[in-house]
Short mmCIF file of the C-alpha atoms (twelve columns), coordinates in Angstrom:
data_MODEL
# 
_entry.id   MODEL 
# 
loop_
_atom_site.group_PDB 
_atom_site.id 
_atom_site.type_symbol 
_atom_site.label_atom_id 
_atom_site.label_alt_id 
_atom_site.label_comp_id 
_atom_site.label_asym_id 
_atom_site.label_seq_id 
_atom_site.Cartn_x 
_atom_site.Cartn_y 
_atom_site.Cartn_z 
_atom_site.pdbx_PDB_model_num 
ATOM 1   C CA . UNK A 1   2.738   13.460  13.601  1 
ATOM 2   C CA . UNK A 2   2.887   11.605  10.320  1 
ATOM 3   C CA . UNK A 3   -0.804  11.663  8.535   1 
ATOM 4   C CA . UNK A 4   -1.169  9.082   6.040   1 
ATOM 5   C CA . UNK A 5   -4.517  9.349   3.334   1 
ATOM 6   C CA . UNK A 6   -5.472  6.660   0.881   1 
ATOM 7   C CA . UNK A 7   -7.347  6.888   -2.189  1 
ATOM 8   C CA . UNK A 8   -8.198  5.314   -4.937  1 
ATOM 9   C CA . UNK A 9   -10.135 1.881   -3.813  1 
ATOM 10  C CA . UNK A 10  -13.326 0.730   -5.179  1 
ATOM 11  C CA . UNK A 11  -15.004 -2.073  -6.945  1 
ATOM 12  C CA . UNK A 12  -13.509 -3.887  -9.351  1 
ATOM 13  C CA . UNK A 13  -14.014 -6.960  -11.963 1 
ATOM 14  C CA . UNK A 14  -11.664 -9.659  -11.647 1 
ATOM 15  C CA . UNK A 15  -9.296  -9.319  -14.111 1 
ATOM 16  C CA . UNK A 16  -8.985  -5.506  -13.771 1 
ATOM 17  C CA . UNK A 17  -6.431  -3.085  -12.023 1 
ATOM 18  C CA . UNK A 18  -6.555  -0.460  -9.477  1 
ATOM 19  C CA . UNK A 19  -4.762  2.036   -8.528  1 
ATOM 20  C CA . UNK A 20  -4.057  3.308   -4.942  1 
ATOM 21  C CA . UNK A 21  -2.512  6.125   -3.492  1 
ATOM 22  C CA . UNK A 22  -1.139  6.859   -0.546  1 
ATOM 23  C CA . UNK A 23  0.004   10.875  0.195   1 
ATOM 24  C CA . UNK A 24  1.594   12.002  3.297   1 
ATOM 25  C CA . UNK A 25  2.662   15.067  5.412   1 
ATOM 26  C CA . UNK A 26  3.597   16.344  8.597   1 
ATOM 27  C CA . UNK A 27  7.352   15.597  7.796   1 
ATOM 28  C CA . UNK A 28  9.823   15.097  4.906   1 
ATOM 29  C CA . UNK A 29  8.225   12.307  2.748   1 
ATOM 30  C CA . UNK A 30  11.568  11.294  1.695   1 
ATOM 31  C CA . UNK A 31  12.828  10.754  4.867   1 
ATOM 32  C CA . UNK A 32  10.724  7.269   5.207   1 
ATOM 33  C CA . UNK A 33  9.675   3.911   3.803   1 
ATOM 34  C CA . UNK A 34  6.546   3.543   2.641   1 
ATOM 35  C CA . UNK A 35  4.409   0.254   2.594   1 
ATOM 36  C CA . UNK A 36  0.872   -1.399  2.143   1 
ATOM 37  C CA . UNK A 37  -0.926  -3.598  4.437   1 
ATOM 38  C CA . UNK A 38  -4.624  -4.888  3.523   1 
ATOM 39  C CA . UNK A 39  -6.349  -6.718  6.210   1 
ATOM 40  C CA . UNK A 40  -9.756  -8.889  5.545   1 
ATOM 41  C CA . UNK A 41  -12.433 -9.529  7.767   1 
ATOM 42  C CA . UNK A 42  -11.690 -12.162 10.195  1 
ATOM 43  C CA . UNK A 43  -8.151  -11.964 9.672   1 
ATOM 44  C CA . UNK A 44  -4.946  -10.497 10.464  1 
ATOM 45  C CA . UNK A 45  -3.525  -7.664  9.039   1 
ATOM 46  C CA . UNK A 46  -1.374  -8.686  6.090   1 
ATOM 47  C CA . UNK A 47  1.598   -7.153  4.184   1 
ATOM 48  C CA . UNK A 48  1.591   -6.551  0.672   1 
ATOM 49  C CA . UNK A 49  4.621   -4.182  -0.303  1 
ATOM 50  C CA . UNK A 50  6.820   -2.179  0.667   1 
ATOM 51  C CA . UNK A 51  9.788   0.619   -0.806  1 
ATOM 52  C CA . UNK A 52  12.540  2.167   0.886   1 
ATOM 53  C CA . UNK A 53  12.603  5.757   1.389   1 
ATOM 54  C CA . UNK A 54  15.563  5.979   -1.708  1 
ATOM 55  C CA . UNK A 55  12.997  4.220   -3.340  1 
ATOM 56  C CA . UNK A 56  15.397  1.853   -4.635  1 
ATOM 57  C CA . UNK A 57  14.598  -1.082  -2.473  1 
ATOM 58  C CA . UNK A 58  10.735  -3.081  -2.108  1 
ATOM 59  C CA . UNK A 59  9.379   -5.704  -1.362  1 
ATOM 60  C CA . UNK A 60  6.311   -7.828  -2.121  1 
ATOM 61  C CA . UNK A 61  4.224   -10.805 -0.889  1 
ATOM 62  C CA . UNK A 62  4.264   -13.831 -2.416  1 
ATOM 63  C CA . UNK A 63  0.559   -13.784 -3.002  1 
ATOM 64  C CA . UNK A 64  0.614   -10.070 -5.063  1 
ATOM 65  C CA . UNK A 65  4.331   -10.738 -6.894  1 
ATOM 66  C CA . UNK A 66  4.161   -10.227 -10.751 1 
ATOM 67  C CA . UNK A 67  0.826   -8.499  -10.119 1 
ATOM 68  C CA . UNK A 68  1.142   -5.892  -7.750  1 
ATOM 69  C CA . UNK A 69  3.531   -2.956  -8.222  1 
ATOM 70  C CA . UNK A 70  5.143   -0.379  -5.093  1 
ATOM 71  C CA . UNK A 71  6.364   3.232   -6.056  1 
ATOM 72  C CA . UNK A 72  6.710   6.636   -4.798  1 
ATOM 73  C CA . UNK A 73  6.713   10.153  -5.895  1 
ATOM 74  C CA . UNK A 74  8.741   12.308  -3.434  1 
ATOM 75  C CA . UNK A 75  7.531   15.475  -4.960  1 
ATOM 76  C CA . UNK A 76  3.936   14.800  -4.201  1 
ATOM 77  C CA . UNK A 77  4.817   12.844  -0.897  1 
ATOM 78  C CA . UNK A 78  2.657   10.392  -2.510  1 
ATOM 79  C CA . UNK A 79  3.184   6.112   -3.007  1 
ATOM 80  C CA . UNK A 80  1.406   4.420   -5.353  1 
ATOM 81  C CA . UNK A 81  -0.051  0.641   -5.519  1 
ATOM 82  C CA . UNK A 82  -0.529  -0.729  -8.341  1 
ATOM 83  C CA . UNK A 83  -2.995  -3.245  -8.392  1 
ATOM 84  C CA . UNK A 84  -3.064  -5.911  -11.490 1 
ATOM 85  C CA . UNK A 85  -4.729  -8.928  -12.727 1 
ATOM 86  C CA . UNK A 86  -7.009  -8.127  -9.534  1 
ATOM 87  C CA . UNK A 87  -8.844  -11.427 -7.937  1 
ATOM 88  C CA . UNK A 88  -11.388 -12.230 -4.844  1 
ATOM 89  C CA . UNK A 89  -8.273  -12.863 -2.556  1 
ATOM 90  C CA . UNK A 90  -7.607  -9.483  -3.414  1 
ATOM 91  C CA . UNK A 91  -10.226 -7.823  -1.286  1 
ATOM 92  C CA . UNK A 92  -10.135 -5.964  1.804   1 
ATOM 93  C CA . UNK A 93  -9.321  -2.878  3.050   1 
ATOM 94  C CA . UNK A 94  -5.984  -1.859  1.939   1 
ATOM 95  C CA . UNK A 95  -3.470  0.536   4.525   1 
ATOM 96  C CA . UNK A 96  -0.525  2.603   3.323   1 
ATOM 97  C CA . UNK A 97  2.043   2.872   6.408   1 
ATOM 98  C CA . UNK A 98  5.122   4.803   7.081   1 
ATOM 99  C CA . UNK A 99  8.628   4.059   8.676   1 
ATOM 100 C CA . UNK A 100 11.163  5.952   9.719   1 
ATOM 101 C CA . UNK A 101 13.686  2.995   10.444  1 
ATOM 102 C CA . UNK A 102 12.119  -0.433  8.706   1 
ATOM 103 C CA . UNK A 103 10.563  -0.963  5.192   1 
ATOM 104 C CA . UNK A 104 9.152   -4.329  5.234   1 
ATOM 105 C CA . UNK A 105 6.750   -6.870  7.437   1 
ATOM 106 C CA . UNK A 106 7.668   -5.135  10.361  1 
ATOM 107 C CA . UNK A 107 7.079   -1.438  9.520   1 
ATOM 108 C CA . UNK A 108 3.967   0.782   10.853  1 
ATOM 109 C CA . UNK A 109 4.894   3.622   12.546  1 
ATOM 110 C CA . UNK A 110 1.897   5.471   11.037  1 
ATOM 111 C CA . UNK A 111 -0.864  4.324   9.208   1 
ATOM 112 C CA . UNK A 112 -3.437  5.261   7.374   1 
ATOM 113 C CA . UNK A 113 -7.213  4.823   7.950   1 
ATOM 114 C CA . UNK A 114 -7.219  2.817   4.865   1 
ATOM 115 C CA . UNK A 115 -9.478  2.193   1.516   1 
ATOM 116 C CA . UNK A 116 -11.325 -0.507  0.328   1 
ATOM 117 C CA . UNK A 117 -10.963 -2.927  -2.359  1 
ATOM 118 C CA . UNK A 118 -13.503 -4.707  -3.381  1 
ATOM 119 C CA . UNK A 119 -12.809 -7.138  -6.292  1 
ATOM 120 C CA . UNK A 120 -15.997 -9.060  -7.912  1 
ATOM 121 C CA . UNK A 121 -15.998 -13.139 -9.383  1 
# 
């Protein structure tokens, strides 16, 4: 089994950045695409980005492009989120997910138990 644990939420101003992290075992990291997934109260689970597992392919949502940033660091079996130019609509508890065989929308094979974001107005 694939364990997924995220770090690195908190409070923020609006206006600031965050960084999240994302690190993984029980296989080869490498091997899959990682993503993030936040999901508010009240609503559905939402997808925010996404990289391939050569790392040379992501994808973002409309609502976090130009602000948001996807990477990965095979040697630490860690992905990263980088969080920028933060805002209200940014909060909610944010999930890092693995897939062996997609790496966008659809992906969650495993997921995390997730970390919250919290960003002040």
């Amino acid at each position: 089994q694939v364990q997924l644990v995220e770090s690195g939420g908190g409070s923020v101003q609006a206006g600031g950045s965050l960084r999240l992290s994302c690190v993984a075992s029980g296989r080869a990291f490498s091997s899959f695409s990682m993503g993030w997934f936040r999901q508010s109260p009240g609503k559905e689970r939402e997808f925010v980005a996404s990289i391939s597992w050569t790392g040379g392919n992501n994808r973002l949502a409309d609502s976090v492009k130009g602000r948001f940033t996807i990477s990965r660091d095979d040697a630490k079996n860690t992905v990263y989120l980088d969080m920028y130019d933060l805002n209200a609509e940014d909060t909610a508890v944010y999930y890092c997910t693995a897939d062996p065989y997609t790496w966008g929308p659809e992906m969650g094979a495993y997921w995390g138990q997730g970390t919250q974001v919290t960003v002040s107005s």
